[in-house]
C-alpha positions in Angstrom: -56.8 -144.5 -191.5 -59.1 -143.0 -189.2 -62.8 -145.2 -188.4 -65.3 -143.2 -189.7 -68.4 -144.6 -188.5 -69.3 -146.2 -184.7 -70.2 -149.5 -186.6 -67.2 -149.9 -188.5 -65.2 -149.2 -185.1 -67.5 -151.6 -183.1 -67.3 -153.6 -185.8 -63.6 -153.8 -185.2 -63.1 -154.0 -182.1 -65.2 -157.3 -183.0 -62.5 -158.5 -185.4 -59.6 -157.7 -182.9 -60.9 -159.9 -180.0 -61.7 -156.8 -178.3 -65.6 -157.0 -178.0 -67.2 -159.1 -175.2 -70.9 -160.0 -176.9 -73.2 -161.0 -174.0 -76.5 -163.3 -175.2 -77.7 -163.3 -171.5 -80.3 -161.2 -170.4 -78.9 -158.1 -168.2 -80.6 -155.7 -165.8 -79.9 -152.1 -166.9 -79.7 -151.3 -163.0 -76.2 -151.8 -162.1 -75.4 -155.1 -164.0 -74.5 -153.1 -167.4 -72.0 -150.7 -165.5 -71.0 -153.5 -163.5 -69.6 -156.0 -165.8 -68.7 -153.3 -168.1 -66.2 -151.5 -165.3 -64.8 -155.2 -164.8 -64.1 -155.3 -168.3 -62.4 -151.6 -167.9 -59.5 -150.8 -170.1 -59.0 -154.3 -171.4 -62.5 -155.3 -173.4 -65.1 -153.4 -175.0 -68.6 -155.3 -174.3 -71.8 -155.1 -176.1 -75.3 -156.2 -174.3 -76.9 -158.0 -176.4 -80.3 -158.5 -174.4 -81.0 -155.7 -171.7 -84.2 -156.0 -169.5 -87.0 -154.7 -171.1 -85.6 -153.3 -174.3 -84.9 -154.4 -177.5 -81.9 -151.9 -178.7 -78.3 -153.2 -177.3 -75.9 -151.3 -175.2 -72.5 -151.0 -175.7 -69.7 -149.3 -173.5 -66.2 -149.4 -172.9 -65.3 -148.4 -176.8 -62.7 -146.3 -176.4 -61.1 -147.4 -173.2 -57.4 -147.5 -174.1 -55.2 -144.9 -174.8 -53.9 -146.7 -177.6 -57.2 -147.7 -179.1 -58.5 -143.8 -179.4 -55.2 -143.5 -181.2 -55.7 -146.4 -183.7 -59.1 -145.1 -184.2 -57.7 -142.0 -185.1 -55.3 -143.8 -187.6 -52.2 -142.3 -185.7 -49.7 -143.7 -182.9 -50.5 -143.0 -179.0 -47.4 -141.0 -178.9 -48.6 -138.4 -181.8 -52.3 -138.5 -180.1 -52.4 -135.0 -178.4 -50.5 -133.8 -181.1 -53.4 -134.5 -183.7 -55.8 -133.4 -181.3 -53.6 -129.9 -181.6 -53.5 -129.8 -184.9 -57.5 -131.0 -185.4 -58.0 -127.7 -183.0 -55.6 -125.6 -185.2 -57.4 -126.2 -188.7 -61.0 -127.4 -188.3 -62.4 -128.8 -191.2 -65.9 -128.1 -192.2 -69.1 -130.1 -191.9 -70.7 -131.1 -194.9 -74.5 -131.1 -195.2 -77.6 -134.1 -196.3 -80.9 -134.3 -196.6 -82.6 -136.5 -194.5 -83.3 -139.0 -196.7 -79.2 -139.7 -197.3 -78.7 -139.6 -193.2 -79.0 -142.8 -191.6 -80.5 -141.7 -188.3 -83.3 -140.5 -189.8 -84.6 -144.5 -190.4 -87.1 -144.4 -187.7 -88.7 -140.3 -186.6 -91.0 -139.9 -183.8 -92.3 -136.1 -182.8 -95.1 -137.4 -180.7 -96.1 -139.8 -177.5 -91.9 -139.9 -176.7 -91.3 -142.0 -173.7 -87.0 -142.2 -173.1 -87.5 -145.3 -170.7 -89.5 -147.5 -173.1 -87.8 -146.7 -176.4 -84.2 -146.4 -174.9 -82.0 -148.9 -172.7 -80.9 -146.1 -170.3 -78.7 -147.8 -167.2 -78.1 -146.8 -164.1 -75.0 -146.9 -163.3 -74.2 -146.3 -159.3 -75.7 -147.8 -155.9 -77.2 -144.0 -155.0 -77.6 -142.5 -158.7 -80.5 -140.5 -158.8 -81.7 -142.4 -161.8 -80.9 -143.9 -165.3 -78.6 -141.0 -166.9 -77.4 -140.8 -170.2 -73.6 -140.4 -170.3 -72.3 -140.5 -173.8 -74.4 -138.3 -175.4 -73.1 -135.4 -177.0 -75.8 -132.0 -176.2 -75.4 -129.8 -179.3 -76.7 -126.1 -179.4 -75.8 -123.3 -181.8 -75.1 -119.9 -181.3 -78.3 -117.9 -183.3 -75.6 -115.0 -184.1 -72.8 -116.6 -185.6 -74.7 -120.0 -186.6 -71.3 -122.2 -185.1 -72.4 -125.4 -182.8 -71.1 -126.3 -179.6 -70.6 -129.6 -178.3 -70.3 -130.8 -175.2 -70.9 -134.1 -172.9 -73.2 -133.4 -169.7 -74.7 -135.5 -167.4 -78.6 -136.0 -168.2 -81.1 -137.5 -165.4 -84.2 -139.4 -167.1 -86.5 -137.3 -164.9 -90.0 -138.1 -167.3 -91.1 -139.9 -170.2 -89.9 -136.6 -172.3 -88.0 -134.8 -170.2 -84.3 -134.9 -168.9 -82.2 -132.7 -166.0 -78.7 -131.1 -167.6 -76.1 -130.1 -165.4 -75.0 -126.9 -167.6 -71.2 -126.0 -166.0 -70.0 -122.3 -166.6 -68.9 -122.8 -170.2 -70.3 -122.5 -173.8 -73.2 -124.1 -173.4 -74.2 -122.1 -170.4 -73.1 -119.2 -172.3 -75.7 -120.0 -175.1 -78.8 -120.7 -172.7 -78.0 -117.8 -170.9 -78.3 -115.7 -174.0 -81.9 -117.7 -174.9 -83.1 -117.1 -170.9 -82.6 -113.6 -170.6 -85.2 -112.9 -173.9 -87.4 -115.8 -172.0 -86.4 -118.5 -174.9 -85.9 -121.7 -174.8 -82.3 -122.8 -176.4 -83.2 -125.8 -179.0 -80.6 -128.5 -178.2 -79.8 -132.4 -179.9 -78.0 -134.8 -177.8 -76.2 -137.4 -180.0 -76.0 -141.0 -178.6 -73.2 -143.3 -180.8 -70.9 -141.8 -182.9 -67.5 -141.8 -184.4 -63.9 -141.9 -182.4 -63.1 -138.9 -183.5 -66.7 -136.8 -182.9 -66.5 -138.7 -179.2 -63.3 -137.4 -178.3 -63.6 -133.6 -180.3 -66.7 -133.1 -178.5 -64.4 -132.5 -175.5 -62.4 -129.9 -177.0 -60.9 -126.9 -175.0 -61.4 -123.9 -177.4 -62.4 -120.4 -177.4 -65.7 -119.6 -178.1 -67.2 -120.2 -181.2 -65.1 -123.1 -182.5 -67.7 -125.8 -183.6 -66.1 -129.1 -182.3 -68.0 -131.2 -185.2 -65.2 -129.0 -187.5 -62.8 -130.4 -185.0 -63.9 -134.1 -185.0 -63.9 -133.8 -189.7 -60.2 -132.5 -188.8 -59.6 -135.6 -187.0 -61.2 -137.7 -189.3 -59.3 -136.3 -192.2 -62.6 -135.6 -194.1 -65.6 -133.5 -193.5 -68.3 -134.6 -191.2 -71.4 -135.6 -192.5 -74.1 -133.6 -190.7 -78.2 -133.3 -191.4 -80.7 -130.9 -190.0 -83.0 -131.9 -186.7 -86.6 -132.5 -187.2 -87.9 -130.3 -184.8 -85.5 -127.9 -183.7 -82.3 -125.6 -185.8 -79.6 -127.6 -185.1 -77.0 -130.0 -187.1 -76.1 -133.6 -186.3 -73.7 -136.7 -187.2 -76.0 -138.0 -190.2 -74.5 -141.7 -189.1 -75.7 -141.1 -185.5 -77.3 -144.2 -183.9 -79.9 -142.1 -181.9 -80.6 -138.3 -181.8 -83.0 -136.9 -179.0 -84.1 -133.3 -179.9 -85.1 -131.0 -177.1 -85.7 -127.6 -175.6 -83.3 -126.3 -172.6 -86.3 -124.5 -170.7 -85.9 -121.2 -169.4 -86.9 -120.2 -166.0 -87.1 -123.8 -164.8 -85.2 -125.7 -162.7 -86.0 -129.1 -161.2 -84.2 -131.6 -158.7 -81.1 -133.5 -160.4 -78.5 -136.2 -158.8 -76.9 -137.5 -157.1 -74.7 -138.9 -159.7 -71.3 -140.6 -158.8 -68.9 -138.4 -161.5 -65.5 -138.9 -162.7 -63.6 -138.1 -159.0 -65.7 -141.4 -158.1 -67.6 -139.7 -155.8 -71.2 -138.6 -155.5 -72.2 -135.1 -157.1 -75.1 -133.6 -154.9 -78.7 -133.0 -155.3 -79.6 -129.8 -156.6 -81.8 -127.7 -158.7 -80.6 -128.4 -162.9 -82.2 -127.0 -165.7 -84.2 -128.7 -168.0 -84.6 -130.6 -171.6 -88.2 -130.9 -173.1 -88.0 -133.5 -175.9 -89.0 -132.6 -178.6 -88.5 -135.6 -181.3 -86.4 -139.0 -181.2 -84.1 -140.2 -184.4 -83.0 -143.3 -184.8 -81.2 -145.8 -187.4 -82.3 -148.9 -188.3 -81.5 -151.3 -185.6 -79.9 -148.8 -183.3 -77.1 -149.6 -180.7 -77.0 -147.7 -177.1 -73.6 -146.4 -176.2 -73.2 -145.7 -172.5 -70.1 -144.3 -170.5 -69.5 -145.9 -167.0 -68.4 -142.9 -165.1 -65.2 -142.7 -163.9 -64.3 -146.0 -166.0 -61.2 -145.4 -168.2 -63.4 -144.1 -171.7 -64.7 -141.7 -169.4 -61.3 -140.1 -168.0 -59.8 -140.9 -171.4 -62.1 -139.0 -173.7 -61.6 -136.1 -171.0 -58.0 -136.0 -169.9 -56.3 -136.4 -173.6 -57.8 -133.1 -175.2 -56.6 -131.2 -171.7 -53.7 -133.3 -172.3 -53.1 -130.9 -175.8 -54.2 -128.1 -174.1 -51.6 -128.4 -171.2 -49.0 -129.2 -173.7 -49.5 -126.2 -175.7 -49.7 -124.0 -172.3 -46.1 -125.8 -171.0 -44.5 -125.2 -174.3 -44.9 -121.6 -174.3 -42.7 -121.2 -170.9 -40.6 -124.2 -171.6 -40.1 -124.9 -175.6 -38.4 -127.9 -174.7 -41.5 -129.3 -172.7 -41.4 -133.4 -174.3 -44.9 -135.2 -173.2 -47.9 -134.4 -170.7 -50.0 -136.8 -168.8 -53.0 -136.4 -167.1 -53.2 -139.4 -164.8 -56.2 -141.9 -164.4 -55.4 -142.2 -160.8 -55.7 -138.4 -160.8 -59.2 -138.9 -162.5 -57.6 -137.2 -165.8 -58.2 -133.5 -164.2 -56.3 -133.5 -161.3 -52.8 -134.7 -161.5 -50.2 -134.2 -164.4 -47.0 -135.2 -165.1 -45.0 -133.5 -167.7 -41.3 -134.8 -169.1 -39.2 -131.7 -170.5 -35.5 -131.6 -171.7 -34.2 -129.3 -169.1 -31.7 -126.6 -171.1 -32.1 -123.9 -168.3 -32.1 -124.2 -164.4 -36.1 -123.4 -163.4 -37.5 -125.0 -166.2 -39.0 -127.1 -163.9 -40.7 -124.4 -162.2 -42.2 -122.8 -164.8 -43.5 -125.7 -166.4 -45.3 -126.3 -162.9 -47.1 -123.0 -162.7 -48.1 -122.7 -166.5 -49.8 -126.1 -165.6 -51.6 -124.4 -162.8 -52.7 -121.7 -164.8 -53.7 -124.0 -167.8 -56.5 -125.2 -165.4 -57.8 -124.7 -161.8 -58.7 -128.5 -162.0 -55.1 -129.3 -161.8 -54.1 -130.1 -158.2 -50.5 -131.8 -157.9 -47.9 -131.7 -160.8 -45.1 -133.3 -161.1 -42.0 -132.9 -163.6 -39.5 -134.9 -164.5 -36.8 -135.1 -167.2 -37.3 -136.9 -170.6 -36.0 -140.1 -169.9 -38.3 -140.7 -167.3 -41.7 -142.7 -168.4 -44.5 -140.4 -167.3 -47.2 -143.1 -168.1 -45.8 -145.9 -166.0 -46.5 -144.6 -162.7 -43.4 -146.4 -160.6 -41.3 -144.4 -163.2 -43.1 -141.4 -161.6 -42.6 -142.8 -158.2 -38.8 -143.5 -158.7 -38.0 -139.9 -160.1 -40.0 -138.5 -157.1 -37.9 -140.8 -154.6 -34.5 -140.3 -156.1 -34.8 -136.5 -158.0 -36.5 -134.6 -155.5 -36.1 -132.8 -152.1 -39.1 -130.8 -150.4 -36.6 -127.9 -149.4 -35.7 -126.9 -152.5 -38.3 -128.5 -155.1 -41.9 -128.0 -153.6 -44.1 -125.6 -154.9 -47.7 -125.3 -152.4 -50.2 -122.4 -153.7 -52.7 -121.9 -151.2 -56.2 -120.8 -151.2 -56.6 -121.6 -154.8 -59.7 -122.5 -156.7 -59.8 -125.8 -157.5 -62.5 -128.4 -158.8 -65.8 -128.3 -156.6 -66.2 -132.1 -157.1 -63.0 -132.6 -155.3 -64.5 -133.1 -151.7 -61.2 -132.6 -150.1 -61.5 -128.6 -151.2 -63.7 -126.3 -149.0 -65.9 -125.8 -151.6 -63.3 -125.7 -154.6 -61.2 -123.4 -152.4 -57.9 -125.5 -151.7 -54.3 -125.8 -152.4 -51.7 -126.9 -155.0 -48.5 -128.7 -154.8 -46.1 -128.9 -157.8 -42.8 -131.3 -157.3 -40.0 -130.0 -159.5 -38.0 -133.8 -160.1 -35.6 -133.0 -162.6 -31.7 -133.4 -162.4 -29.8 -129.9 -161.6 -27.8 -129.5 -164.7 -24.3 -129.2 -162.6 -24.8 -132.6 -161.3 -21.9 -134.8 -162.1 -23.2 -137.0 -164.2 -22.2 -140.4 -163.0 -24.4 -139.7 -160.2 -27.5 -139.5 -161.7 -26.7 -142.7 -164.0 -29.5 -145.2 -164.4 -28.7 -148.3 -164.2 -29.1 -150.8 -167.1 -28.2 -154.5 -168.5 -26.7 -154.6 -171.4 -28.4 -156.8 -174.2 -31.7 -157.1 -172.5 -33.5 -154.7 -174.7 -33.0 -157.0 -177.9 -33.2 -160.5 -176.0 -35.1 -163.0 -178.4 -37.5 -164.0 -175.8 -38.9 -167.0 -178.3 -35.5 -168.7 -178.0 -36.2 -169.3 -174.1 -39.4 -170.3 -174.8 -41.2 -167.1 -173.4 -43.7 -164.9 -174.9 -42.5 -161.1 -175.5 -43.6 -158.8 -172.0 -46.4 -156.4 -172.5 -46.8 -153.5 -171.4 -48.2 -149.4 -171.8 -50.0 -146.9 -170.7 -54.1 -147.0 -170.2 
């Protein structure tokens, strides 16, 4: 059973012992992203009592691969594959009035002031600013009527107006579009929602596939959706807060630095702009924030690449078995991929449909399927023991790669790919992993020990 509402899953994550609730009065300068990134992958936390506002903050909600998949209702090992599927058979939204959506509790269209309404953090020692992180921008296309959905960075810049870094994707598409007939493109950003909207909004598809059909796919059951105040577009009726805005055209204003998922510093530069239009809010509204570069952030970005990658492998190598996009590879850069090697360069091929599945993808490495690929020192070992340079590197020079990666000459660098499976004429006892018989199914209660944990974040 999938969590359909942020309450019910913060309101779980309560009941599980997995919510930190802090009484204490906290500066939303560094202390929220602080304690929250000490918290990372192990406890959700919820601010009871920031400086200077009287709405909470929460972050860290879906910091565990394995939590997004019990939110989901499935197992972490069939995660990517419902994210596949939710891609392959959207389901469609359904509509309410206002008066049946929760977010429309409290409306204001005039005298908007972000910073005195909101508990907007900032997160980073040179941060340009308080940003909000998990809000989800939505704008439609006016042709076809479909939504996209996205997550960009947003720089408080004034009491109603917010700089968006707009990447070359849908959303720049869109605005585009609006800008060349001088018109603004109306816009929602979407602060606290579901599992399942949080992670569809970060969707790979073509253009035109609305990720709130994606995130009612995921859910199992249509999304409940209700029409902005001020501007044409459609949003998560259970929202906690809705800003409404105008992308301007023709104007660009200073944004960043911002420290983004590589965990360094995106520059200073000239952003577009959001003029806000209207604010929505439930009753008694809770602030979700993302601390960049902390595991919900790389999660809720590397598992939807994760599907997408699989679904590239699998076309060269049918047999391809499970893809990982690494945290230590900031979810974008590094992959490892497990396949069931039938033919000899399998390997090969999986590495370069990898590379073409994204120019964010730097180093791959794959390995055979009874390697781990989300305990790293499985990686490690394969790498030491399964591989030799001569004969299993792949380097693709002068590439294009991800500009945020400072090591690149300006996203200009190169790619590696390590190829770690066994040769299939190997004799076989020399590629036999060792193992103790029994230890698997040792009743660790008898020797008065608690069972050992472990998994992948």
């Amino acid at each position: 059973m999938a969590f359909l509402s942020f309450r019910a899953w913060l309101e779980h994550l309560r009941a599980t012992d997995r919510l930190v609730e802090i009484e204490a009065e906290v500066s939303l300068r560094y202390e929220v992203a602080a304690i929250a990134k000490r918290l990372d992958g192990r406890k959700a936390v919820l601010f009871h009592r920031p400086e200077g506002a009287s709405i909470p903050v929460t972050s860290g909600l879906v910091s565990h691969r394995r939590w997004i998949a019990e939110a989901l209702g499935c197992t972490s090992n069939d995660l990517i594959h419902r994210f596949r599927e939710a891609c392959e058979r959207p389901v469609p939204v359904e509509r309410v009035l206002p008066d049946e959506a929760p977010v429309y509790a409290r409306v204001q269209t005039e005298q908007i002031d972000l910073m005195k309404t909101l508990p907007i953090p900032t997160h980073h020692e040179h941060d340009a600013g308080p940003y909000v992180t998990a809000g989800l921008l939505i704008v439609r296309d006016p042709t076809t009527r479909k939504q996209n959905v996205a997550i960009h960075r947003l720089q408080v810049t004034g009491p109603d107006r917010m700089g968006v870094l707009l990447l070359p994707r849908h959303t720049l598409h869109l605005f585009r579009q609006a800008e060349s007939s001088g018109q603004p493109l109306e816009c929602a950003v979407v602060i606290g929602v579901d599992p399942a909207t949080l992670l569809a909004s970060q969707a790979s598809t073509p253009f035109g596939v609305d990720e709130l059909e994606i995130a009612g796919a995921l859910r199992r059951e249509p999304l409940p959706v209700v029409r902005c105040q001020t501007v044409d577009v459609d949003v998560p009726a259970d929202a906690e807060i809705v800003i409404e805005g105008q992308i301007l055209p023709h104007v660009r204003e200073p944004e960043g630095p911002f420290g983004e998922f590589p965990r360094y510093y995106g520059p200073r530069s000239d952003k577009h702009v959001i003029q806000v239009t209207a604010l929505l809010m439930r009753e008694n509204p809770v602030y979700h924030t993302i601390v960049p570069a902390g595991y919900e952030h790389l999660l809720l970005g590397g598992i939807p690449r994760e599907a997408s990658l699989f679904e590239t492998v699998r076309h060269l190598v049918p047999t391809v078995r499970a893809v990982h996009m690494t945290p230590g590879g900031s979810c974008r850069y590094h992959a490892v991929i497990a396949i069931r090697k039938t033919e000899e360069g399998q390997g090969k091929n999986a590495i370069l449909a990898a590379f073409a599945n994204s120019f964010d993808i730097k180093h791959v490495v794959v390995v055979d399927d009874d390697v781990d690929i989300y305990n790293p020192e499985e990686v490690e070992w394969a790498i030491a023991t399964r591989f030799q340079a001569e004969h299993d590197l792949i380097v693709v020079r002068h590439s294009q790669g991800s500009k945020l990666d400072p090591s690149t000459d300006d996203g200009l660098g190169s790619k590696m790919g390590l190829d770690c499976t066994i040769p299939l004429d190997a004799e076989p006892f020399r590629f036999k992993r060792i193992s103790i018989p029994g230890m698997q199914t040792l009743d660790w209660h008898r020797y008065g020990l608690s069972e050992p944990s472990g998994g992948e974040v």
